[in-house]
Structures are given as C-alpha cells and as structure tokens.
C-alpha positions as CSV (number, residue, x, y, z in Angstrom):
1,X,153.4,76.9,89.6
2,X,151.5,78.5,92.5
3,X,153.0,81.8,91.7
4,X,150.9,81.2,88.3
5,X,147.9,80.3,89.5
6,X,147.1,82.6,92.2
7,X,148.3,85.9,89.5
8,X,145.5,87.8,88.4
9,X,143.8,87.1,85.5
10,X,144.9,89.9,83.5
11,X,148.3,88.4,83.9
12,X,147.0,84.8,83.2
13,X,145.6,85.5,79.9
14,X,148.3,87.5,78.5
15,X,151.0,84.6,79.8
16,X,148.4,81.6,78.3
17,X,148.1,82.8,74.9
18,X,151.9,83.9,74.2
19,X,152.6,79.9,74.8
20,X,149.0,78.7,73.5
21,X,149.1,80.3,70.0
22,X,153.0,79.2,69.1
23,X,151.9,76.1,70.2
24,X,148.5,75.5,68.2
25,X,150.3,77.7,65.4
26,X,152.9,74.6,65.0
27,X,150.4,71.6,65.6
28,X,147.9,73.3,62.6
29,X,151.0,73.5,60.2
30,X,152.4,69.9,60.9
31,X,148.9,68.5,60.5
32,X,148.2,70.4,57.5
33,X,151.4,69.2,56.2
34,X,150.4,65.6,57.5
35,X,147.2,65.5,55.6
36,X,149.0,66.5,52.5
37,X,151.4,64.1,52.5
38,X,148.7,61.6,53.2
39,X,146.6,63.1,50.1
40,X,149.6,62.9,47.7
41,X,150.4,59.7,48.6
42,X,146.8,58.4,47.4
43,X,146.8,60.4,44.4
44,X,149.9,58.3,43.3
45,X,148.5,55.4,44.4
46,X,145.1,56.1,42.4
47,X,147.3,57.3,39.6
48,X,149.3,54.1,39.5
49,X,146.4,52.1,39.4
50,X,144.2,53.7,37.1
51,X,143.6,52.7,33.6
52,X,145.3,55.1,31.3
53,X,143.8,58.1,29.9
54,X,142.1,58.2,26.4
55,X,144.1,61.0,24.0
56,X,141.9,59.9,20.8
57,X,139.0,61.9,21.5
C-alpha cells in the first residue's frame, strides 16, 4: 500500500481510474437495472388495481 501512495501522481491517476470506472461502470448498470425492476413492479401493481379501460368511446 505504501508502494501506492508514495508513486507519483501521474502513476496514481492512471492506476485510480482503470479500477474506479469498472467499478462505477457496474454499480450505474445494477442500479439502473434496480430502479427498473422497482418501476415495473408498480406499473403492474397500478395496472392490477385500476379500473378497466373504457373501449366505447
């Protein structure tokens, strides 16, 4: 770890991003995918509960 912290920064920034944008890149898609399985999951609920639609218009 001290080997890390006491490289340059040129070194640093370089090492930080090829393990910080994997890692963001992954957390983004499972909370996308979170919020839309959160989304659908009211839909169907709305739709279940909600009075059918009118077709005699």
């Amino acid at each position: 770890m001290d080997a890390i912290l006491s490289a340059p920064l040129w070194l640093q920034v370089p090492l930080v991003m090829v393990i910080a944008v994997p890692l963001a890149t992954i957390a983004a898609v499972a909370l996308v995918r979170l919020v839309d399985a959160v989304f659908l999951a009211g839909e169907r609920a709305w739709q279940a509960t909600a009075a059918p639609e009118r077709t005699d218009d």
